[in-house]
C-alpha positions in Angstrom: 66.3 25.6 70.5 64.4 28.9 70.5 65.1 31.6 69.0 63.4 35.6 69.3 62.5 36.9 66.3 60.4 39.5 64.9 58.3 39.9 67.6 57.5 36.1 68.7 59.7 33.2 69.8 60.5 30.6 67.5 61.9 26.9 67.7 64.0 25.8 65.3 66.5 22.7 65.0 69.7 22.7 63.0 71.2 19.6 61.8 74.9 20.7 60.6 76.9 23.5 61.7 79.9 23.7 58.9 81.2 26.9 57.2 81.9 25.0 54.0 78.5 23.8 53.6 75.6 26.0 52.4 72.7 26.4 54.4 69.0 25.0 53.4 65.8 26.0 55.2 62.9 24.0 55.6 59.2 25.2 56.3 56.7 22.6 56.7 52.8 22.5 56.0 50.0 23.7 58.1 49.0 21.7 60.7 52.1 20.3 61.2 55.8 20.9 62.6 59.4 21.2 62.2 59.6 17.0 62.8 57.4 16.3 59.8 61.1 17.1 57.6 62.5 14.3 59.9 63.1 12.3 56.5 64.4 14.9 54.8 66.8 15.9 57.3 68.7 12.5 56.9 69.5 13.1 53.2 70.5 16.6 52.9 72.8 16.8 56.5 75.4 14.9 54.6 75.9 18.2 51.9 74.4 20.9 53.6 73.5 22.6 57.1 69.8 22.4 57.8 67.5 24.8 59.5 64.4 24.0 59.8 61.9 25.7 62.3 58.1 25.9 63.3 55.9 28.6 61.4 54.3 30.8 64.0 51.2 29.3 65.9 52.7 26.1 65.3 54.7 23.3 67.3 57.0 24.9 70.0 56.9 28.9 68.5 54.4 31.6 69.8 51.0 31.5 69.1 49.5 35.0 68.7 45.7 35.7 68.4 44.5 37.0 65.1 44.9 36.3 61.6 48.2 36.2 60.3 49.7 37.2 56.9 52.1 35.9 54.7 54.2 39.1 55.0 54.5 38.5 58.7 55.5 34.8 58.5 58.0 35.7 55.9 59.2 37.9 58.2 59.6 35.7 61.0 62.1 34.1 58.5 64.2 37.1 58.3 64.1 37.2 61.6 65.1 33.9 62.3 68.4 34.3 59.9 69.5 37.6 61.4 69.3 36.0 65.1 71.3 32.9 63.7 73.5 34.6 61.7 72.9 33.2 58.3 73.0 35.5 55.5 72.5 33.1 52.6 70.0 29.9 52.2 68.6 27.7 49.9 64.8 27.8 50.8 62.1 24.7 51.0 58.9 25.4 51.5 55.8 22.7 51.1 52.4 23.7 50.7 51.9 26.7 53.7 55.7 26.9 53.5 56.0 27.1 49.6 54.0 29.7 50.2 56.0 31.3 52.8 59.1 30.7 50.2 56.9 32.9 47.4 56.9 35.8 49.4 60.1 35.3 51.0 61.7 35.6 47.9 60.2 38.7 47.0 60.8 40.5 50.3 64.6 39.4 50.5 65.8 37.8 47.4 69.4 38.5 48.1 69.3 35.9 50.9 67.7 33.2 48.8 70.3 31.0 47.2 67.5 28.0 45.1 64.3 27.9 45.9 62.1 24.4 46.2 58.1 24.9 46.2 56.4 22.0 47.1 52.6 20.8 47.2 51.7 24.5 46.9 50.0 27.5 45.1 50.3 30.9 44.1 46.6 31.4 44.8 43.9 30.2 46.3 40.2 30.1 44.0 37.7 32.4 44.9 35.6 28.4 45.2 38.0 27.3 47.4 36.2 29.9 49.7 33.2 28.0 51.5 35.6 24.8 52.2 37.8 27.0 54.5 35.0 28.2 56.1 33.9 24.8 56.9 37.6 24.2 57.9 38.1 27.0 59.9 34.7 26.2 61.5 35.2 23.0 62.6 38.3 24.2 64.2 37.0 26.6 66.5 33.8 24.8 67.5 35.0 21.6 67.8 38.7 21.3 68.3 41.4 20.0 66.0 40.3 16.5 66.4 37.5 17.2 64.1 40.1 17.7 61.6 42.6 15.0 61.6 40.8 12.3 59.2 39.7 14.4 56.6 43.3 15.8 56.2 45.1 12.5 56.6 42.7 11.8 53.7 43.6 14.6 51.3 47.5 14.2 53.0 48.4 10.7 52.0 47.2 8.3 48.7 45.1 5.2 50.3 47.3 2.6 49.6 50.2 4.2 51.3 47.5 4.9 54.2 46.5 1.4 54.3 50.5 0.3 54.1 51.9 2.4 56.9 49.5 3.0 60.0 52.5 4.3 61.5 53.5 7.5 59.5 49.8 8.3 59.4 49.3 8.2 63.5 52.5 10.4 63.2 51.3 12.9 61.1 48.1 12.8 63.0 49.1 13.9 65.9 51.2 16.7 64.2 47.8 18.2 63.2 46.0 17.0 66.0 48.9 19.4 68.4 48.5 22.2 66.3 46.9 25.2 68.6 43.8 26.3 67.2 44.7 29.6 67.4 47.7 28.5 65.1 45.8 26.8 62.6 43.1 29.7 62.1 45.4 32.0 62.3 47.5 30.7 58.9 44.4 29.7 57.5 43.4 33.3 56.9 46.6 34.3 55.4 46.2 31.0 53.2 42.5 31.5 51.9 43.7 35.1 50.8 46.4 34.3 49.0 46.9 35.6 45.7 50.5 36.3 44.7 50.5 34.9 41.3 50.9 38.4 39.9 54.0 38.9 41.7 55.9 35.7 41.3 57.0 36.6 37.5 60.0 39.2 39.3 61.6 35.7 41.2 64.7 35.6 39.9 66.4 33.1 41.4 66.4 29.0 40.5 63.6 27.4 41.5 62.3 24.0 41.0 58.9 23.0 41.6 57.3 19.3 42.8 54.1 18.4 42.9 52.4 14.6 43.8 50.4 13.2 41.0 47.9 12.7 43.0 47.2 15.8 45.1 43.8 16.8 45.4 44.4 20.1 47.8 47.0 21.6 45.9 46.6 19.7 42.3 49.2 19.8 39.5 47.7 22.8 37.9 48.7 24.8 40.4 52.4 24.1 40.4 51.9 24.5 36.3 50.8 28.2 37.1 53.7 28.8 39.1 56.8 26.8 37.2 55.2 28.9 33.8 55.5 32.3 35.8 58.4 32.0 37.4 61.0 32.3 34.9 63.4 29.0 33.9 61.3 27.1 37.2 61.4 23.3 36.7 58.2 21.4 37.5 58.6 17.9 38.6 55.8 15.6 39.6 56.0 12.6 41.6 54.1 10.1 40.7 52.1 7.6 43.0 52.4 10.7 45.6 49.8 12.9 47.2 50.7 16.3 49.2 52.9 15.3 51.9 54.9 13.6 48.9 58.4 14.1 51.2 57.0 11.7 53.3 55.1 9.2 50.8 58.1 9.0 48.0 61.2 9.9 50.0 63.5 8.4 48.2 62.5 10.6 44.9 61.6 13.8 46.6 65.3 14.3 48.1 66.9 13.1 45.3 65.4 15.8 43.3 66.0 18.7 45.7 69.4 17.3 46.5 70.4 17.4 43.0 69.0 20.7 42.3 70.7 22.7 45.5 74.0 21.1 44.6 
């Protein structure tokens, strides 16, 4: 389904239509789609309607030129929910879409039932700097191919990539879809982000999860934002790297489950 919002068309999916049952939306990572929540999906339809969509430049939604911001793609969100109709959500968001959920939040908290940041950050180092340019680089010159190992790589432990093929030619092709315009243009809102500052004035519950053993968005980070976000809950999964929805399933719905109930 499409859906036109805030100046672009977006697809979303909903798994659930209900008026007894809250809403949850989900926002995936860059370089990926609405699909990669395909696990997900399965555990929370039973107790809740699901919306879940692709961020802008991604998957089936328009692609504009240009670098994108957070504010926009937070935007796209409102959007989204006015042209559905949905006044309230819960809001999941891993990695690029816990940082959509940060400034979501901020910008409407009133429609923002419990929030769930994933695999994410509140700001990206000033070092961090030189390995998006090398990102962003390799993109435009020599296609999103050129990207695909290295982020399966930082995506997924090794054992799990050595125990399911499958999941990881999946994923890969997610990122491997992903316009290039897309991809660049959510890496520049992603390399400037910085809304640690601002996260204090969230007052709604959140709970945050992390994989033990991410290496792009490490456990620090989710530390910075559970400790600024007042009464935020920090869980990490162990045995888990960033995609940790997909690589512990079992764990990573049982702990948003039981927090948005």
């Amino acid at each position: 389904m499409e859906a036109s919002a805030n100046g672009i068309n977006i697809r979303y999916e909903i798994s659930g239509n209900d008026p007894h049952k809250p809403w949850v939306t989900l926002a995936h990572s860059l370089a990926c789609n609405l699909t990669m929540w395909d696990g997900a999906v399965v555990a929370l339809a039973t107790r809740f309607n699901v919306l879940r969509y692709d961020t802008r430049g991604h998957g089936g939604s328009s692609c504009p030129p240009g670098a994108y911001t957070f504010e926009q793609m937070a935007g796209d969100v409102v959007g989204l929910l006015d042209a559905l109709g949905i006044e309230r959500t819960h809001f999941v968001g891993l990695s690029m879409g816990g940082m959509i959920a940060q400034h979501l939040v901020l910008l409407t908290p009133n429609r923002i039932d419990r929030l769930v940041i994933s695999s994410s950050t509140s700001r990206m180092p000033p070092e961090s700097a030189p390995v998006w340019e090398v990102r962003l680089a390799k993109a435009r010159e020599l296609g999103m191919a050129a990207l695909v190992d290295e982020t399966l790589g930082r995506w997924f432990t090794a054992g799990f990539a050595a125990r399911h093929p499958e999941t990881l030619a999946r994923i890969g092709q997610q990122v491997l879809s992903t316009p290039v315009a897309g991809y660049s243009g959510c890496a520049e809102a992603i390399r400037r982000l910085d809304v640690t500052a601002r996260i204090a004035a969230i007052r709604r519950p959140t709970l945050v999860i992390v994989g033990a053993d991410d290496p792009g968005t490490p456990s620090a980070m989710s530390e910075t934002i559970a400790r600024e976000i007042p009464g935020a809950r920090l869980e990490v999964i162990p045995a888990a790297s960033h995609l940790c929805c997909i690589e512990q399933p079992e764990v990573f719905n049982r702990l948003v489950t039981d927090f948005l109930d």
